[in-house]
C-alpha positions as CSV (number, residue, x, y, z in Angstrom):
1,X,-101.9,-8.2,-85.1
2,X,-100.1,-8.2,-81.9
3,X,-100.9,-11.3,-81.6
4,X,-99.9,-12.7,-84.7
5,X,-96.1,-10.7,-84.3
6,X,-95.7,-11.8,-80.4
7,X,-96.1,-15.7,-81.7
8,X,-93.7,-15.6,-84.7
9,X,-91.2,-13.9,-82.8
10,X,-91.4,-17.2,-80.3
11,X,-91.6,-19.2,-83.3
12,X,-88.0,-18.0,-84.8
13,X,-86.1,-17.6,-81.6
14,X,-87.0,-21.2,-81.2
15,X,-86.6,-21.7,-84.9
16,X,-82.9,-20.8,-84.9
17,X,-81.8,-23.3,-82.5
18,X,-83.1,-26.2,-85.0
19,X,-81.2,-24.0,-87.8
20,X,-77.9,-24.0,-85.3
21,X,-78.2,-27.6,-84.5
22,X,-78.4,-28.3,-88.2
23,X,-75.5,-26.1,-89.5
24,X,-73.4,-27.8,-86.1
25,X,-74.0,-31.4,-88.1
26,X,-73.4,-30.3,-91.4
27,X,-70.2,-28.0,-90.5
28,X,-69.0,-30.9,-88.2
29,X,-68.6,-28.7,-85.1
30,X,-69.7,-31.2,-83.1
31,X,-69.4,-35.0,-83.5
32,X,-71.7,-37.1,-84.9
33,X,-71.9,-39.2,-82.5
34,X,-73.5,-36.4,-80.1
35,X,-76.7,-37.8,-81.7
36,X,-77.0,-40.3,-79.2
37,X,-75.8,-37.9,-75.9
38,X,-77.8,-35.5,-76.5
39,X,-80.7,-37.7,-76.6
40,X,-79.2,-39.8,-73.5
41,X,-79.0,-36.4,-71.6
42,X,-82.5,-35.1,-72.9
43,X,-84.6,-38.8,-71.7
44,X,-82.5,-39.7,-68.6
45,X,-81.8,-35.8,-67.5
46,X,-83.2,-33.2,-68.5
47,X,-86.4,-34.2,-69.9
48,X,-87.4,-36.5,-66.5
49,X,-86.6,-32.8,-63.9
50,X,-88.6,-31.1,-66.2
51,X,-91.2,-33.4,-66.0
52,X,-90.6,-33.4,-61.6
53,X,-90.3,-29.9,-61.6
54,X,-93.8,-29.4,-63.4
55,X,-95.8,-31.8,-61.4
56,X,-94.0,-31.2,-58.0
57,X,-94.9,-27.7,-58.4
58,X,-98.5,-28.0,-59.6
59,X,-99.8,-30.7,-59.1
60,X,-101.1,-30.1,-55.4
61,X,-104.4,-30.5,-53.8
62,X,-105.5,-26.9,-54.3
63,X,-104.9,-26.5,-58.0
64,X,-106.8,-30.1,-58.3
65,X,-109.4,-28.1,-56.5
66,X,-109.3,-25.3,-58.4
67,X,-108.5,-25.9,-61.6
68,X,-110.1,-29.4,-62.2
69,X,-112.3,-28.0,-65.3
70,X,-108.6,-27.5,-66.7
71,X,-108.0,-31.3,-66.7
72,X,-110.8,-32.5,-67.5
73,X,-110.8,-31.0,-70.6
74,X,-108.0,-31.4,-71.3
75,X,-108.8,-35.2,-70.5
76,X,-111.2,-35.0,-73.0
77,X,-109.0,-33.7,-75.8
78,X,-106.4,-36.2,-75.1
79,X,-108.9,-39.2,-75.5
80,X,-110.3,-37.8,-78.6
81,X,-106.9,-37.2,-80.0
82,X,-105.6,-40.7,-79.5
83,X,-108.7,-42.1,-81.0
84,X,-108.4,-40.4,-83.8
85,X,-105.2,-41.0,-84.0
86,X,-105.4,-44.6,-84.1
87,X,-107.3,-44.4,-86.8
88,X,-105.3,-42.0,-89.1
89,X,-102.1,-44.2,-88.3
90,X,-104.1,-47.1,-90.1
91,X,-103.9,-44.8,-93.9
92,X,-100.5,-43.4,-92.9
93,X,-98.1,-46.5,-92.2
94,X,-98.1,-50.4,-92.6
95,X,-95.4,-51.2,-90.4
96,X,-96.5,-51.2,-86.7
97,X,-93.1,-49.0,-85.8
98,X,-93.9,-46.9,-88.2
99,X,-97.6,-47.0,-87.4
100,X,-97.4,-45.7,-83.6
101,X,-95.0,-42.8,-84.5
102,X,-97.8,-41.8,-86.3
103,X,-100.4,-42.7,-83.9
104,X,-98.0,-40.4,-80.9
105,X,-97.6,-37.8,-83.6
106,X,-101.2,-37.3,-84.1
107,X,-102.6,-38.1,-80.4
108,X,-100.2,-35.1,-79.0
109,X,-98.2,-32.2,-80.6
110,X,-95.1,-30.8,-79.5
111,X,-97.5,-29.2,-76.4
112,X,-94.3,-29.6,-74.1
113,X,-90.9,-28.8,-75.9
114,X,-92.0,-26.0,-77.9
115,X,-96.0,-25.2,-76.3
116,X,-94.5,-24.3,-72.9
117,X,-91.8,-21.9,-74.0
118,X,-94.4,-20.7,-76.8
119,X,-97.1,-19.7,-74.0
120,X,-94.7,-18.3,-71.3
121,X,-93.3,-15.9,-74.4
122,X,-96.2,-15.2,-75.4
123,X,-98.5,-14.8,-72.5
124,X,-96.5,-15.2,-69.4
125,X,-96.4,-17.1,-66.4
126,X,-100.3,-16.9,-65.3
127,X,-101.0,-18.5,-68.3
128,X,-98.5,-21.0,-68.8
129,X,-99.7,-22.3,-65.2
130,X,-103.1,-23.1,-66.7
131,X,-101.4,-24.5,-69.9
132,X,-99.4,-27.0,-67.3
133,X,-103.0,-28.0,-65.8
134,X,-104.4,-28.8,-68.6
135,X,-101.6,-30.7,-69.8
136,X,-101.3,-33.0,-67.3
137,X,-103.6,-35.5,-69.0
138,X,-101.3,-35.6,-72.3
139,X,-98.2,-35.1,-70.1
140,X,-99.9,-38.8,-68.6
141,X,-99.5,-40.1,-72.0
142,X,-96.8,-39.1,-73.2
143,X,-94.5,-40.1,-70.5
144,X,-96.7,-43.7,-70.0
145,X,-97.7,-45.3,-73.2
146,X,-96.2,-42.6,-75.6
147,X,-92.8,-43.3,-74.4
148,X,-93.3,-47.3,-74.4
149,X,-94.4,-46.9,-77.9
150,X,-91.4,-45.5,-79.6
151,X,-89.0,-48.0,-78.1
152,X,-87.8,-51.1,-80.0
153,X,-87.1,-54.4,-78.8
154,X,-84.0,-55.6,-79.4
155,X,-85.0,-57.9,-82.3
156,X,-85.6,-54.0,-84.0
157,X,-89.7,-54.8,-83.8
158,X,-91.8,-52.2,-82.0
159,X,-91.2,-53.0,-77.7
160,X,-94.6,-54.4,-76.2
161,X,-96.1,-51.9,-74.3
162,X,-96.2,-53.8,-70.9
163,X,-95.5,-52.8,-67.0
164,X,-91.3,-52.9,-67.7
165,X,-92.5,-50.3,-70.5
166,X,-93.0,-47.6,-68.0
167,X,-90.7,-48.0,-66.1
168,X,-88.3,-45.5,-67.9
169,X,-86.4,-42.3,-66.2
170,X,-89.8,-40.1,-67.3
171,X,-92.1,-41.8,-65.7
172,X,-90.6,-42.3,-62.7
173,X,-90.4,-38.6,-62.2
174,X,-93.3,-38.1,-62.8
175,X,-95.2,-40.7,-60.5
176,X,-92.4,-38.8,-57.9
177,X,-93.3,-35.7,-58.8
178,X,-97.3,-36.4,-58.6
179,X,-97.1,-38.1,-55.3
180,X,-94.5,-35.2,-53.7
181,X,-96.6,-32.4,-55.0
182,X,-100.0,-34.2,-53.5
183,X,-98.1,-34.7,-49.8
184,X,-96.5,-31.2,-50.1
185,X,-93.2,-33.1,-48.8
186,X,-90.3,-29.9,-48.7
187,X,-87.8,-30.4,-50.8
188,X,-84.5,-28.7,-50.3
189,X,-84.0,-25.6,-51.9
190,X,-80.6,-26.4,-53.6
191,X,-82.1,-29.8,-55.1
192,X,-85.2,-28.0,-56.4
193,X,-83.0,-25.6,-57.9
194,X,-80.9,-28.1,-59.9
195,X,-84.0,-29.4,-60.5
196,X,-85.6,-27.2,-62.5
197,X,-81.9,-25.5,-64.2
198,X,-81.6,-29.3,-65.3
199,X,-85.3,-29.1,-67.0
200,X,-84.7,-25.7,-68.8
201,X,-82.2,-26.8,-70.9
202,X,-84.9,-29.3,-72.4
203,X,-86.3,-27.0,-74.8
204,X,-83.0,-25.6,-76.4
205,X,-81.4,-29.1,-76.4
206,X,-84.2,-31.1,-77.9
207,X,-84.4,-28.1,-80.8
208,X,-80.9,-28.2,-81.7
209,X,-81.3,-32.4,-81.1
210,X,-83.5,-32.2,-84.0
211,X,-81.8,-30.0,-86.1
212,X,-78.2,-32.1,-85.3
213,X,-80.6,-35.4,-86.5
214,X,-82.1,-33.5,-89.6
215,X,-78.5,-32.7,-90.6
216,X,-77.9,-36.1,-91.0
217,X,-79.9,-36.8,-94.3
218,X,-80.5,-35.0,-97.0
219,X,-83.3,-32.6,-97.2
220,X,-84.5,-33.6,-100.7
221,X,-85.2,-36.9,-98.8
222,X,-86.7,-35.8,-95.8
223,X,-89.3,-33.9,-97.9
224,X,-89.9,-36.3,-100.3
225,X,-92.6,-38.1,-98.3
226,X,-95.8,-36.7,-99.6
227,X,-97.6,-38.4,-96.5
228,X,-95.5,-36.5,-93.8
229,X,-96.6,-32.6,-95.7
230,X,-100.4,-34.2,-95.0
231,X,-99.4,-35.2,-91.8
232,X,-98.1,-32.1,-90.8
233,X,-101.6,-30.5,-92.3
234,X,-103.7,-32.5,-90.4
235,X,-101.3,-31.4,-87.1
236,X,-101.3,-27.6,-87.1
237,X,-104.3,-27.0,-89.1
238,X,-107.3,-29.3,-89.0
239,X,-107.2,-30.7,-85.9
240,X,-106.4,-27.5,-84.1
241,X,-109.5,-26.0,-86.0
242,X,-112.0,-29.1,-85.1
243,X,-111.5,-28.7,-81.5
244,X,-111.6,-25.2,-81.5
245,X,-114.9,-24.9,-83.4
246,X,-116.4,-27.4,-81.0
247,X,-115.3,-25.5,-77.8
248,X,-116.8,-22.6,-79.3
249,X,-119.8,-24.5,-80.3
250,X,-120.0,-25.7,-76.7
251,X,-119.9,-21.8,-74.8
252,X,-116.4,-23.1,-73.6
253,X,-114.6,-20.5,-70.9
254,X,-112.2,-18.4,-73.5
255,X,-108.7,-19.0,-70.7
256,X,-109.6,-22.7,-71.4
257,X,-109.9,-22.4,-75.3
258,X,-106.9,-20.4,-75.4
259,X,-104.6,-23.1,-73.7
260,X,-106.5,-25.6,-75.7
261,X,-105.2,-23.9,-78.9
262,X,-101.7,-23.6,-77.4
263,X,-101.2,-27.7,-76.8
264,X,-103.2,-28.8,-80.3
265,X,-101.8,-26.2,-82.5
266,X,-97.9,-26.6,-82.4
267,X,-96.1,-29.1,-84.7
268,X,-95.7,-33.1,-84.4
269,X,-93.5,-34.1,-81.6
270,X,-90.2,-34.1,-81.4
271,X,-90.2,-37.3,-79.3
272,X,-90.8,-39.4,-82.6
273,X,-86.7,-38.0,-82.7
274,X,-85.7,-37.7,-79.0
275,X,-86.9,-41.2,-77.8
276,X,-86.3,-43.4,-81.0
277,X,-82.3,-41.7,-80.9
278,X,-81.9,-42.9,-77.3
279,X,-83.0,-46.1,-77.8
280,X,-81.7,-47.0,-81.0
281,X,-84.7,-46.8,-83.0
282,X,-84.8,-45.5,-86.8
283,X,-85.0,-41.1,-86.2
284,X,-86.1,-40.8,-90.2
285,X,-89.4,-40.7,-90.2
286,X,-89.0,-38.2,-86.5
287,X,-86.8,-36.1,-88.4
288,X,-88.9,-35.7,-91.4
289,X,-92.0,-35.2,-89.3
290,X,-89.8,-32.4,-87.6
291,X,-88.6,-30.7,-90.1
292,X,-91.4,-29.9,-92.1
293,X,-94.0,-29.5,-89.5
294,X,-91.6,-27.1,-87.5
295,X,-90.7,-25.0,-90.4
296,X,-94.5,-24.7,-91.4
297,X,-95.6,-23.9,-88.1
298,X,-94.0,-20.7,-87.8
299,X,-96.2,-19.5,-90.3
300,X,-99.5,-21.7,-89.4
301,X,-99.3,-20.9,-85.5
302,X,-99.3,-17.2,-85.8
303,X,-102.4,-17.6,-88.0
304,X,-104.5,-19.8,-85.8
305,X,-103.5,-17.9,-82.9
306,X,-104.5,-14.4,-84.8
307,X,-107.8,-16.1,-85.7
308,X,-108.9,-17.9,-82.6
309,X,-107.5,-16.1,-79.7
């Protein structure tokens, strides 16, 4: 039971910034055009020293050493996920746009924006630096071929994922942030300290991002789409509950199952809004994704965790 109470307390603190963004749009506190800074400051700013901060600070030669069984299964879950996710994004969409937002919002949850302020809530530091191990694989693919997919070309048609791709503000810190972690090149300490004050306004700013961008459309169409309420199902219910049964089934370590649970169980991504808004893709089907599987998680996430940790 504690639990179950610890994790919905998370859950609404983090809830009530998506409410406060959406009652901003709809009260016009703040312009609508901060749509498109917010999202500016979230993928060139505060997203990519996150991102630095994280891998600069673990991702060193000892914790490669030591927690390797972290990343590789997390490795695992990340390949399974995408294939799956490939295939699922065949039954959900026609359009190929439409089709990788999908195919992202089934291959990786919202592990980062909401999982890491979910587990260092919830179970503290110690165990959010495992949850950061073992999401280096998905943090790989997110910030790669996840953020190269939800970019349009200029003729509107989904951007070809090629080398020019990657080269985007994320991944760039995070190839930094790899190769100055491995070196253990110093860093000074005022730099790393607007650093990582830069990557903790990620997580407030992307929630009330995606309530600002909900606020936009009506609700009544946002929830319309029968597919999205599946979507979400499959996200935070059955998917979290396959993998779990199968680490179970396979005598896995109970730390690892736990932050396993953590980056499969939280909603769909809030990328499929954060990324499409920067680059002037279409933030409808994001926003409907987010709003419905956010608001359902704070009632599903609780449960899973009560049941499987």
């Amino acid at each position: 039971m504690a639990i179950f109470t610890a994790t919905i307390n998370q859950m609404l603190v983090l809830f009530i910034f998506l409410a406060l963004g959406f009652f901003f749009n709809r009260k016009l506190i703040i312009p609508v055009t901060a749509t498109r800074v917010l999202s500016k400051l979230e993928t060139f700013l505060f997203v990519p020293c996150l991102i630095f901060s994280v891998f600069y600070k673990y991702c060193t030669v000892g914790n490669f050493k030591e927690k390797w069984i972290y990343m590789f299964y997390g490795l695992g879950i990340m390949a399974v996920s995408y294939a799956i996710a490939v295939i699922l994004a065949k039954y959900f969409a026609k359009d190929d746009y439409l089709k990788r937002i999908y195919t992202y919002s089934f291959a990786v949850s919202n592990f980062g924006f909401m999982g890491n302020a979910v587990v260092l809530g919830i179970f503290g530091e110690k165990v959010l630096f495992d949850y950061m191990i073992f999401t280096l694989p998905l943090n790989m693919y997110v910030y790669s071929i996840g953020i190269a997919s939800l970019k349009r070309a200029e003729d509107g048609k989904a951007e070809k994922i090629t080398l020019k791709a990657f080269l985007n503000p994320i991944f760039i810190a995070l190839v930094l942030g790899i190769i100055l972690g491995l070196t253990a090149i110093p860093l000074p300490k005022f730099l790393t300290s607007a650093i990582t004050s830069a990557g903790n306004c990620m997580s407030t700013i992307a929630m009330l991002l995606t309530g600002f961008v909900v606020g936009n459309f009506s609700i009544k169409q946002l929830i319309k789409d029968k597919k999205v309420f599946i979507a979400s199902v499959i996200r935070l219910i059955i998917l979290p509950v396959l993998f779990m049964l199968a680490l179970i089934a396979l005598k896995t370590d109970k730390a690892i199952i736990t932050v396993a649970l953590c980056a499969t169980a939280m909603p769909l991504g809030l990328n499929t809004v954060v990324f499409p808004a920067a680059y002037g893709g279409d933030t409808t089907p994001g926003a409907s994704m987010a709003l419905i599987s956010h608001v359902l998680s704070v009632i599903t996430i609780p449960i899973m965790f009560a049941i499987f940790i």
